[in-house]
C-alpha positions as CSV (number, residue, x, y, z in Angstrom):
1,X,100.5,111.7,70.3
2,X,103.2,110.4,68.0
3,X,102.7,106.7,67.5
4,X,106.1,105.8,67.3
5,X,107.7,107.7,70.4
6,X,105.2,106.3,72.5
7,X,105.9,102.9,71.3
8,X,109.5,103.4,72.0
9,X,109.0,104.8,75.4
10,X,107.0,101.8,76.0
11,X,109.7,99.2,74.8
12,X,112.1,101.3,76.6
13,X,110.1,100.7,79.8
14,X,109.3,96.8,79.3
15,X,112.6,95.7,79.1
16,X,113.0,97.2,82.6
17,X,112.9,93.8,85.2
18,X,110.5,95.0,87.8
19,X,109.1,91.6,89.7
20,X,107.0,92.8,92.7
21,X,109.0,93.9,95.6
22,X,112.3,93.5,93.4
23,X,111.5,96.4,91.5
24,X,115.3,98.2,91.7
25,X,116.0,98.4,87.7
26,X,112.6,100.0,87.1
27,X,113.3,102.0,89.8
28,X,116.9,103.4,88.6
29,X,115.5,104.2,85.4
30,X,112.2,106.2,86.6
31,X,114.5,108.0,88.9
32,X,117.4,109.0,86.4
33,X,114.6,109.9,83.6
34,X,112.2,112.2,86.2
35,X,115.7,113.9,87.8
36,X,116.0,114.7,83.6
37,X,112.8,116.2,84.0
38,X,113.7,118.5,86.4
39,X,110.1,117.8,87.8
40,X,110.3,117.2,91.9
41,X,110.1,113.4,92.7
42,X,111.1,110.9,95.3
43,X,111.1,107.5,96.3
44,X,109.1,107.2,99.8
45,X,109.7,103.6,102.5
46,X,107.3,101.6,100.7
47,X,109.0,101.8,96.9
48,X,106.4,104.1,95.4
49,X,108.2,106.8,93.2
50,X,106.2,109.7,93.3
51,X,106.1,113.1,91.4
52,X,104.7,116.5,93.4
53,X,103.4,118.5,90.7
54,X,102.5,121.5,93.7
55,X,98.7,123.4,92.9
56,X,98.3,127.2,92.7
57,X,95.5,126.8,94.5
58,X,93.8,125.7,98.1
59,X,94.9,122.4,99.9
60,X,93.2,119.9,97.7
61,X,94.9,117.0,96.0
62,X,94.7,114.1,93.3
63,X,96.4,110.7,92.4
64,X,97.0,109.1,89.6
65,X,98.9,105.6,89.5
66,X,100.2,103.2,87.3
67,X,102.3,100.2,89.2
68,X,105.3,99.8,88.2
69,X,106.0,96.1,89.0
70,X,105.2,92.9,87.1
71,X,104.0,89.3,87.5
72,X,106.4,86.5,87.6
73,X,107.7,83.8,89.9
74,X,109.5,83.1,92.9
75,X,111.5,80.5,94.4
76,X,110.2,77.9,96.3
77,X,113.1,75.4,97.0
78,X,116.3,74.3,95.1
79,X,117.3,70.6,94.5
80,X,120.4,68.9,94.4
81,X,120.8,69.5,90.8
82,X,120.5,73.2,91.0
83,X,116.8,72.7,89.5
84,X,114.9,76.0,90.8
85,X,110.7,74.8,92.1
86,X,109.3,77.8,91.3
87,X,105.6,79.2,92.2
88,X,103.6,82.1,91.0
89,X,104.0,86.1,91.4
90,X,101.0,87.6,90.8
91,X,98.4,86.2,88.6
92,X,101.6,84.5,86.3
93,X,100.7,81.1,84.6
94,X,103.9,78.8,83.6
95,X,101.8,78.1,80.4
96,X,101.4,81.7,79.3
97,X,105.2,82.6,79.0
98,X,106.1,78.3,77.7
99,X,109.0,76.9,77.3
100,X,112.2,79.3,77.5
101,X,114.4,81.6,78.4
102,X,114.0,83.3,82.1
103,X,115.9,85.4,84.2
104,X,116.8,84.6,88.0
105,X,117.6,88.4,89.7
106,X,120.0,86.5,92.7
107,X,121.1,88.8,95.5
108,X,124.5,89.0,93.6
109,X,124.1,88.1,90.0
110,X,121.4,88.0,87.6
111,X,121.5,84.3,85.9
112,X,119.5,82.9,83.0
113,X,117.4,79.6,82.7
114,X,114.9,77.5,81.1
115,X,111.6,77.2,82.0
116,X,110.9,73.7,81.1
117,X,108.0,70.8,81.7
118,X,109.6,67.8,80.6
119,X,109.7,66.0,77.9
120,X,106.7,65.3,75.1
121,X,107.6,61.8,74.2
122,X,106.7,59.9,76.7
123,X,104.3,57.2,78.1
124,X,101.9,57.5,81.0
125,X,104.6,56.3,83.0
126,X,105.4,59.9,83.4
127,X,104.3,62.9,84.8
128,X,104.1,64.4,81.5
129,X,102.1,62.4,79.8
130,X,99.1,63.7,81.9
131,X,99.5,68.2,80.5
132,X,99.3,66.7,76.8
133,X,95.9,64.7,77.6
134,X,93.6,66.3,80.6
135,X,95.5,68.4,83.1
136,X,96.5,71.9,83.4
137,X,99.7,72.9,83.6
138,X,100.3,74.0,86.8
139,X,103.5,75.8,88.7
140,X,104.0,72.5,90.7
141,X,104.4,70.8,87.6
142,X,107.6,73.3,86.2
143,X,110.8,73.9,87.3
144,X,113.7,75.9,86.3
145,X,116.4,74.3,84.6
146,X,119.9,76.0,85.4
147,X,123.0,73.9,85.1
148,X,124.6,75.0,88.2
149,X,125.4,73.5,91.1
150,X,123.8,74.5,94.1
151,X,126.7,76.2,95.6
152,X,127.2,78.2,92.2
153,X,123.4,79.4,92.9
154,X,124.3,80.4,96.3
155,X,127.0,82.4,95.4
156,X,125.0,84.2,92.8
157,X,122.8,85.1,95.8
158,X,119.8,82.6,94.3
159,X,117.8,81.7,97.4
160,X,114.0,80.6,98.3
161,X,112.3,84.2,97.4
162,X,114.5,85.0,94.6
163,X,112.3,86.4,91.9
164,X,112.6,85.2,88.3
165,X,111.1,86.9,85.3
166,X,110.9,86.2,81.2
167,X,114.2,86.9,79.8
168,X,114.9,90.2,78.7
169,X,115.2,89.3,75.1
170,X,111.7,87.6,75.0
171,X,110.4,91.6,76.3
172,X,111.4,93.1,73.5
173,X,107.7,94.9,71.8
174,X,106.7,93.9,68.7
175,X,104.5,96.3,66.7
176,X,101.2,95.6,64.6
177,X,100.4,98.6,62.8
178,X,99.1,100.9,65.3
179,X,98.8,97.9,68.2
180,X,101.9,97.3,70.7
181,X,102.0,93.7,71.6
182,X,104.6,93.0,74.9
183,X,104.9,90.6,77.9
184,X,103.8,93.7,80.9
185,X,102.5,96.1,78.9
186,X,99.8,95.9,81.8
187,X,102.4,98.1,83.9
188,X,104.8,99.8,81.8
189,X,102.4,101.3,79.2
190,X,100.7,103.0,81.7
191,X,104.1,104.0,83.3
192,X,104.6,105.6,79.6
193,X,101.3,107.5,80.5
194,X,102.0,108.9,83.7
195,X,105.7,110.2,82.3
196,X,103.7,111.9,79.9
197,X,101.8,113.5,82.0
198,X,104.6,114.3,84.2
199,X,105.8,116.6,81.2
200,X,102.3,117.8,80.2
201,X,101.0,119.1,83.6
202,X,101.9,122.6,84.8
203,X,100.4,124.8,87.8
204,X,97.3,122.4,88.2
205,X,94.6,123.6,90.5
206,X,95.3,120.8,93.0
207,X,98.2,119.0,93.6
208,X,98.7,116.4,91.5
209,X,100.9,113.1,92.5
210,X,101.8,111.1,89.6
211,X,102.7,107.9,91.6
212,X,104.6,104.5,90.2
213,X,103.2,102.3,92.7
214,X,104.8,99.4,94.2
215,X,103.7,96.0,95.0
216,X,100.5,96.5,93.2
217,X,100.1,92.8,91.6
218,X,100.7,91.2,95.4
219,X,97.7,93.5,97.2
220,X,98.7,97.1,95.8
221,X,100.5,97.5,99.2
222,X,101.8,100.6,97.8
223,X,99.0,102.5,96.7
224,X,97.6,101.5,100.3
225,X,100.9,102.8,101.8
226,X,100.2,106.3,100.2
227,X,96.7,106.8,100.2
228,X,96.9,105.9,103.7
229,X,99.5,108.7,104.0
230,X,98.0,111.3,101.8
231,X,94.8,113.3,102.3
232,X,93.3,113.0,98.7
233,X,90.2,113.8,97.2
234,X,90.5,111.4,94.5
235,X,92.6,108.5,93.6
236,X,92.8,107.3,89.6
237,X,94.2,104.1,88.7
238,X,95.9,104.0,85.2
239,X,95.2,99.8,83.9
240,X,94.8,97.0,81.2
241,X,91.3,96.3,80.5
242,X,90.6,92.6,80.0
243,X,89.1,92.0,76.3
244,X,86.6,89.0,76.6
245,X,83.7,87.4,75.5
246,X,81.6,88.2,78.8
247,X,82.8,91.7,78.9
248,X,81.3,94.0,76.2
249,X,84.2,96.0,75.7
250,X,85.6,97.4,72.4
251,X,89.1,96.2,71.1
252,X,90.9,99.4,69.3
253,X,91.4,103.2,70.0
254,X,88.6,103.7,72.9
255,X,89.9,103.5,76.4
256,X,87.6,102.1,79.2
257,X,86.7,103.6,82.2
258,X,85.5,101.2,85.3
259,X,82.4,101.1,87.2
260,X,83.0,98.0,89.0
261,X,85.9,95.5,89.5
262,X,86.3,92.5,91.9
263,X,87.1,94.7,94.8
264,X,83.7,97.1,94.3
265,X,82.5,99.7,92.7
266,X,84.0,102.9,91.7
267,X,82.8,106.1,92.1
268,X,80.4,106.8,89.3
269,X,80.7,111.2,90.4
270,X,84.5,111.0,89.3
271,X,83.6,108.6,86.1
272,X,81.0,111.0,84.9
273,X,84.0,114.2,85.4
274,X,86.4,111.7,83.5
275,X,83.3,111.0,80.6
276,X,83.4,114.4,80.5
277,X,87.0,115.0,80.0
278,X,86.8,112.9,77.3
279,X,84.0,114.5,75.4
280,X,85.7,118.1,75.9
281,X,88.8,116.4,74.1
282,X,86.5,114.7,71.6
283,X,87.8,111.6,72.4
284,X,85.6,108.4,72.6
285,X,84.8,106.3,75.7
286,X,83.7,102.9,76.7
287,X,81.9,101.8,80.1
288,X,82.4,98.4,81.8
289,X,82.1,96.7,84.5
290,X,84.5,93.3,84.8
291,X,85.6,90.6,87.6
292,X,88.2,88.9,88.6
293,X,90.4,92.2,88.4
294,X,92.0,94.8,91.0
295,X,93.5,98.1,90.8
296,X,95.0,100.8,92.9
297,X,91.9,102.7,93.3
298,X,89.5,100.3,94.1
299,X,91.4,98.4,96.5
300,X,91.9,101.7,98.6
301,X,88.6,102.8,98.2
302,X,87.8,99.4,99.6
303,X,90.1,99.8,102.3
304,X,88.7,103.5,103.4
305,X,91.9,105.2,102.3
306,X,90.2,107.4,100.0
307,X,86.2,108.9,99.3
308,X,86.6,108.4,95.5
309,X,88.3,106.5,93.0
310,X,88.0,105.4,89.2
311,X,90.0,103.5,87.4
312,X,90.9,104.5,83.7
313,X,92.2,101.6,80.9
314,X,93.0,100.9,77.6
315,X,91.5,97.6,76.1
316,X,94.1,94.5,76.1
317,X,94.1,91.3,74.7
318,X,95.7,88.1,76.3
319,X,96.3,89.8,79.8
320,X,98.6,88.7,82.0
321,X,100.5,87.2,78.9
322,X,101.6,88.8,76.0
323,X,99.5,91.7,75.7
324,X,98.0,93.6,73.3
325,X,97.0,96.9,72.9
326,X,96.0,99.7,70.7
327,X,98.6,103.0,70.9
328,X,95.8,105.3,70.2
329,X,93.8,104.4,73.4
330,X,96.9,104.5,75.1
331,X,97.6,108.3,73.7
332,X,94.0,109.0,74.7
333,X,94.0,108.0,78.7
334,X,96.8,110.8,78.1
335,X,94.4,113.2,76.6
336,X,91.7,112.1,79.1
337,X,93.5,112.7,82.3
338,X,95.0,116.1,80.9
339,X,91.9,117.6,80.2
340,X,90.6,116.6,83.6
341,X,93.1,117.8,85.6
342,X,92.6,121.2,83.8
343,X,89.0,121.3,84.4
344,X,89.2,120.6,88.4
């Protein structure tokens, strides 16, 4: 695949806000592009946009997801200088995104902010003093600086449970030869995959649903919403892979696929069809097995939903923060999931 489209579909897609369960601008666009497509597509109660590519033959049927919302924060409570207390959505950590520039997506009116943690010169007197020496800095620590009263807030609809995100600007991609690095490349590049797809696949065996799942970083209620309401004979998860010293996992061009994650194991039948996949489109392949990690697939597969899942990633650095990953392996879960959806 061309290098530079898909990095432009990507930074098309990150600049999308999608903050679980506030996922509408993500949403419009997906929408708008797939009704392009002229592929069939829908939006079913739980958020999940999903595209029917219909098999020629039998009853038989496949998933593949990629969630299409993103970490973040939400409100907690708002003080009498219109200072937002803010706490984690998702696996977020106030020291990953720093000091700077976020956006609050009220009811009525999207406002900007700074994420701030005080100042640095100061004695132990203060609060501060206490991140520079020992402590981590945690969400109770932050807050939101705004400048508005708290009757301005209200009117922009900012209320406890009102999501905030980085700001827009700070989403824009930033290339590194032929790596992408992005805040939330863990969902949209893997949205960027399953569009592709959604162009690539025609008159599959079994029906394929290419599903942008909602919710995923808060429990993958969406996946569990549509597995639960889909006879499927296997479920494929589209993810990051974590690149760390305790995992033995390849940074570049070869994508991973799962054998185990926090939830369980995967299903090592459908890896070894997905290995194989990948050696019919000579393209090279990693194993692993990590923790402290969830997907889709094995989070339904926990759950009973479905009888097999796998999970299929591209290496990234810095998770969770500003990520970093390698086109190619990117282009290749393409590649991967074409060739096995043509073998089934």
């Amino acid at each position: 695949m061309d290098y530079d489209a898909l990095f432009e579909q990507i930074a098309e897609l990150v600049t999308k806000h999608s903050p679980s369960g506030v996922e509408g601008e993500i949403d419009q666009f997906l929408l708008l592009y797939l009704q392009g497509l002229g592929v069939e597509h829908g939006q079913d109660q739980a958020g999940n946009i999903i595209i029917k590519i219909p098999g020629c033959e039998g009853e038989s049927a496949i998933a593949i997801t990629a969630h299409k919302d993103e970490i973040g924060a939400i409100v907690k409570g708002i003080d009498n200088k219109g200072r937002l207390r803010i706490r984690n959505l998702g696996g977020s950590f106030p020291w990953v995104y720093g000091e700077g520039v976020v956006d609050i997506l009220g009811d009525r009116t999207t406002l900007s902010g700074i994420l701030s943690f005080g100042s640095r010169h100061v004695s132990h007197e203060s609060p501060q003093k206490a991140q520079q020496e020992k402590n981590p800095l945690r969400w109770q620590d932050v807050w939101v600086e705004t400048k508005r009263t708290p009757g301005e807030l209200q009117a922009a609809g900012v209320r406890p449970g009102t999501r905030v995100v980085v700001g827009k600007h700070r989403k824009q991609p930033f290339r590194l030869h032929n790596y992408i690095a992005s805040y939330t490349l863990d969902n949209k590049a893997s949205l960027a995959i399953l569009l592709a797809l959604a162009q690539r696949i025609h008159q599959p065996k079994p029906t394929v649903y290419l599903v942008a799942s909602a919710k995923e970083e808060v429990g993958a209620l969406g996946a569990l919403y549509f597995s639960q309401n889909h006879r499927l004979d296997a479920l494929i998860a589209l993810e990051i892979c974590p690149l760390a010293p305790e995992y033995p996992i390849l940074d570049g061009a070869i994508p991973v696929i799962l054998s185990q994650d926090g939830y369980g194991i995967y299903d090592e039948g459908l890896n070894q069809e997905l290995a194989q996949a990948a050696q019919f489109a000579n393209i090279s392949h990693q194993f692993a097995a990590i923790s402290g990690f969830g997907s889709d697939a094995s989070i339904a597969m926990k759950f009973g939903h479905v009888a097999r899942a796998a999970c299929l990633g591209f290496p990234t650095e810095n998770t969770h923060g500003y990520e970093i990953a390698h086109l190619g392996a990117i282009s290749d879960c393409i590649e991967i999931l074409a060739r096995y959806i043509e073998a089934i």
